[in-house]
N, C-alpha and C positions, 0 to 999 in steps of 0.2 A: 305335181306341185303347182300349186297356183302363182303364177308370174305375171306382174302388168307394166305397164311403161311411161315411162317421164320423160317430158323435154328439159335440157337444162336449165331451161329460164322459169317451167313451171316448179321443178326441184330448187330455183334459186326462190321465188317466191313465196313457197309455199315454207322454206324456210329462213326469211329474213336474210337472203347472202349477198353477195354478188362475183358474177362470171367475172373470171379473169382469162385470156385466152381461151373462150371455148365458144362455138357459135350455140347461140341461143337456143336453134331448134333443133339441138343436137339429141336423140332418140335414146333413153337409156333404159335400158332392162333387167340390167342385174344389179348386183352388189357381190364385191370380190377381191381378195387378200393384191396388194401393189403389187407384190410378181403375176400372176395369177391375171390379171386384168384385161379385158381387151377396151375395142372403143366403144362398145354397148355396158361397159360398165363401169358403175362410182363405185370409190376406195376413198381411204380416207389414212392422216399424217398426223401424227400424236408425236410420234418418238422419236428420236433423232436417232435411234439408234438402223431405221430406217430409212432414212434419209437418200442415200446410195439409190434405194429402192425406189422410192418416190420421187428421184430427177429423172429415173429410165424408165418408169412404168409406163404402158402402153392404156391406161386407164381412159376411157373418154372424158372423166373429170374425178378432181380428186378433192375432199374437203379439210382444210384446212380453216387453223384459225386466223384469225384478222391481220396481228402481226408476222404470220410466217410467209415465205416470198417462194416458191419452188421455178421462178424463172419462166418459162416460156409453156412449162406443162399445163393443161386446162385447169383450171382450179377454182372451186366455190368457194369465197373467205366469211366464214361466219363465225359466232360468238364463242361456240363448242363444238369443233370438229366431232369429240366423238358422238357426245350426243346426239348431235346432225345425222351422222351417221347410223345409229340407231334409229331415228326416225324415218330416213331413209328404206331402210332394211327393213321398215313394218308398211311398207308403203310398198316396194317392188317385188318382196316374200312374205307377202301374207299366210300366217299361221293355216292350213287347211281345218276343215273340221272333221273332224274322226268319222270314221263310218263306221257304222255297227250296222250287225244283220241279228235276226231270234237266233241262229244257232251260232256253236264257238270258232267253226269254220265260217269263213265270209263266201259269197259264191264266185265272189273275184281271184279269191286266192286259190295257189294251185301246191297240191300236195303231191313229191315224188312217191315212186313206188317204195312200200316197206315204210311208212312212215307211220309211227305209233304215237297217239295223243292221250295224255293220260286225264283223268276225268279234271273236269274245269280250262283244261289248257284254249286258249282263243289262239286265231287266227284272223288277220283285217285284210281288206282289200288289196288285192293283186300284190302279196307275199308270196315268196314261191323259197319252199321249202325242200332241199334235199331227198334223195333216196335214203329212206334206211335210218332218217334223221328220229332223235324219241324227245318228246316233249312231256315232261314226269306235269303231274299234277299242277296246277293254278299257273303254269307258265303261260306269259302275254308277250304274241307278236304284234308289232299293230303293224299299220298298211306301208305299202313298196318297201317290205323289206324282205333280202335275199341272203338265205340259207345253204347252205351248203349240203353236200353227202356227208352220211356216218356220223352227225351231229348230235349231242347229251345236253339239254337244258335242263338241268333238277330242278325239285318246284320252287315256284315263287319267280324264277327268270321273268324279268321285263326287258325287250326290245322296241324302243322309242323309234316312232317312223324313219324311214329311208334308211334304217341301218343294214349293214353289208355283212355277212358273217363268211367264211369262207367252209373247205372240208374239214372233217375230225377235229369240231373244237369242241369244248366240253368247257360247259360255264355252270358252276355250283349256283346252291341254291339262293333266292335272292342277291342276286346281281343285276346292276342294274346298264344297259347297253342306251346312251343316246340320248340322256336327258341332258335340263338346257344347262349349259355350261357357266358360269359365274360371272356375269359381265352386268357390269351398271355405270352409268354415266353420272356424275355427281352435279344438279340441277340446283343451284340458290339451297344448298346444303342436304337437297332430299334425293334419295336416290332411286336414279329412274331406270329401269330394263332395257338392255340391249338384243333383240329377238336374236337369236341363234338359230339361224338358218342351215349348218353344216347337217354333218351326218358322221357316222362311226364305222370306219373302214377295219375291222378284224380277218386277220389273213389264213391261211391253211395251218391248220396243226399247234394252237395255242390251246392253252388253260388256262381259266380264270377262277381264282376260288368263290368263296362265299362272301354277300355282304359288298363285294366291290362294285363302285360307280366308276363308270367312264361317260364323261361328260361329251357329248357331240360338240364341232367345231363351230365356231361362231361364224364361218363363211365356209369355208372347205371342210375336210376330217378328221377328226382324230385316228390316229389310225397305230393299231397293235400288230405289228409284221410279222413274220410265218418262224413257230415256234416259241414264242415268247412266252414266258409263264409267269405269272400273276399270284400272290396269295391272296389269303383272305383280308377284307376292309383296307385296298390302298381305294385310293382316291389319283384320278387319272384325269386330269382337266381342260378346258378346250382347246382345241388343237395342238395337244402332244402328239410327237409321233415316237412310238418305242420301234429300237431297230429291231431286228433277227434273234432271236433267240436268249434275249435277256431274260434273265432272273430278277424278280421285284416281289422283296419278300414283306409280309404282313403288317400293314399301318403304315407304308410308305404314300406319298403325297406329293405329286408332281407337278407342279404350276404350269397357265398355260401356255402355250405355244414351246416349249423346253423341248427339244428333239433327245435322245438319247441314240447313241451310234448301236451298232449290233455288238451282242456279246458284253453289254452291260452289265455290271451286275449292284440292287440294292439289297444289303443288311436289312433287317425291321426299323420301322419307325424311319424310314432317312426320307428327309426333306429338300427339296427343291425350290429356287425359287423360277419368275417366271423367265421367258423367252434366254434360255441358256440352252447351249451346245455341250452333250458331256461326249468325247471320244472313244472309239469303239474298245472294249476290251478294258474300260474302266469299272473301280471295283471303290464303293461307297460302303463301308465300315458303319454298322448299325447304329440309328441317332445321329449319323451326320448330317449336318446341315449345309449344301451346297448353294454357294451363295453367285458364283462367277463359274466359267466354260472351265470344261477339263480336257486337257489334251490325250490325245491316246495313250489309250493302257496305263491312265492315273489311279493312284490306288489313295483314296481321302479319307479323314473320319475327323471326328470331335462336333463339339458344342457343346454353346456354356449361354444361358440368355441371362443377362444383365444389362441396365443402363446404359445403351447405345454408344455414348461417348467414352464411357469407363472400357467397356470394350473394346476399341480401336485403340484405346491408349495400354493396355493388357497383353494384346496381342502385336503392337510396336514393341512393347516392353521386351516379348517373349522372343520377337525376332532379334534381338539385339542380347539376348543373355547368351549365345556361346560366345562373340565377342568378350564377353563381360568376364564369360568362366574362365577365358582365355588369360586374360589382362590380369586375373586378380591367380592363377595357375604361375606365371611368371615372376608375379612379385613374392609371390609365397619360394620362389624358388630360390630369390637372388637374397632373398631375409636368412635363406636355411645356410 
């Protein structure tokens, strides 16, 4: 992966900011989530929900906008942290250019023994593919990515660079491993691309059905843990991480950054919204819509989409009618 390096002062330049604790020729190389961070690398503070994160992060600079104050932490204050930040991230991880070779094997990549490629299937530069692994028809690996033993791509599979696959997973047809994950910075009302730099971490012994995207992580992974099974057309966004062995059944849709604990389980169609924590052993009733963190072994369901304010005033309503059934139970009683 191609990586280059900024000084702070030329990163404060090049993006209209200025250092706040941070020496000028301070050496920066990467781009990295606030826990995650060393001193070679910028992050960046949007959310408050982050906050905690962003006065302890070990980050060598972190961006910010104009009015936010993070104290003593190195900090570049400019007009649009994220944006910045996305530009940053097309500056320190430049996109590589694809390699292709005439044949569908690259001469970089390395295939284990027993491995069967079925006619059209590619291979890119220094991929290294399992024993025993079957690539059915038209399936595309592109370059640095690593495959497992005992591994079923049916056709149509694409895997987007630097994706991770681990042993015995088995991903239906057209699915897609590691494309870029949904992020845009909102510029004088147009909307500009955040490079997505991560990559897609899939562990030992999952399934993925047909039709499904997992989007790689906008700095780190997305990442599917050992045994989790997948139906056909959810949508998996960047940097989710699914624990252990969940079930996520067909047309579900997980916002990103949402962790889900091990032993989750979605109905069809349930919905997430983004950077939520659901606890392990919880159980999402089909078409619900999770909107806040669920503690362990929560069992949730409903949705109803209507007029955002009528809604909260609906569902006050709704918490407040056994009170109500109660109140109007007792006068019916003292009338008899």
């Amino acid at each position: 992966m191609t990586q280059l390096a900024l000084k702070a002062q030329e990163l404060a330049d090049r993006l209209g900011g200025t250092l706040r604790h941070c020496p000028p020729d301070r050496l920066l190389t990467t781009v990295d989530p606030l826990h995650e961070a060393t001193e070679a690398s910028v992050s960046f503070f949007t959310n408050s929900k982050y906050r905690d994160q962003a006065l302890h992060t070990r980050a060598g600079l972190v961006l910010v906008g104009t009015r936010e104050d993070l104290g003593e932490v190195p900090q570049l204050a400019v007009a649009n942290a994220y944006f910045a930040f996305a530009q940053a991230t097309g500056w320190l991880r430049p996109e590589p250019e694809p390699e292709f070779s005439d044949g569908p094997v690259h001469p970089a990549a390395v295939l284990g023994a027993g491995c069967r490629l079925g006619w059209g299937a590619t291979v890119g530069a220094r991929s290294v593919i399992g024993a025993r692994t079957i690539l059915h028809p038209g399936v595309h690996i592109a370059e640095d990515c690593v495959v497992g033993e005992d591994c079923e791509f049916y056709p149509g599979v694409a895997l987007y660079r630097r994706s991770v696959v681990g042993a015995r997973v088995r991903l239906h047809a057209n699915t897609v491993v590691g494309s870029d994950g949904f992020g845009y910075a909102t510029v004088d009302g147009i909307q500009m691309k955040v490079p997505q730099a991560g990559w897609v971490d899939i562990e030992d012994d999952v399934e993925i059905g047909s039709n499904t995207s997992i989007d790689r992580g906008a700095l780190g992974p997305t990442r599917i843990r050992r045994g989790a099974k997948l139906d056909n057309q959810c949508q998996i966004a960047h940097n989710v991480q699914v624990g252990e062995h969940c079930l996520i059944a067909a047309q579900a849709g997980i916002s990103g950054s949402t962790i889900l604990g091990d032993h989750v389980t979605f109905g069809g169609k349930v919905g997430t919204a983004g950077h939520l924590h659901l606890g392990r052993g919880s159980v999402c009733a089909g078409n619900a819509m999770v909107a806040k963190d669920l503690p362990e072994g929560s069992f949730v369901s409903g949705y109803l989409a209507r007029p955002h304010r009528e809604w909260l005033a609906s569902q006050a309503a709704l918490n407040r009618l056994p009170a109500i059934l109660k109140e109007l139970r007792r006068k019916s009683e003292e009338q008899a």
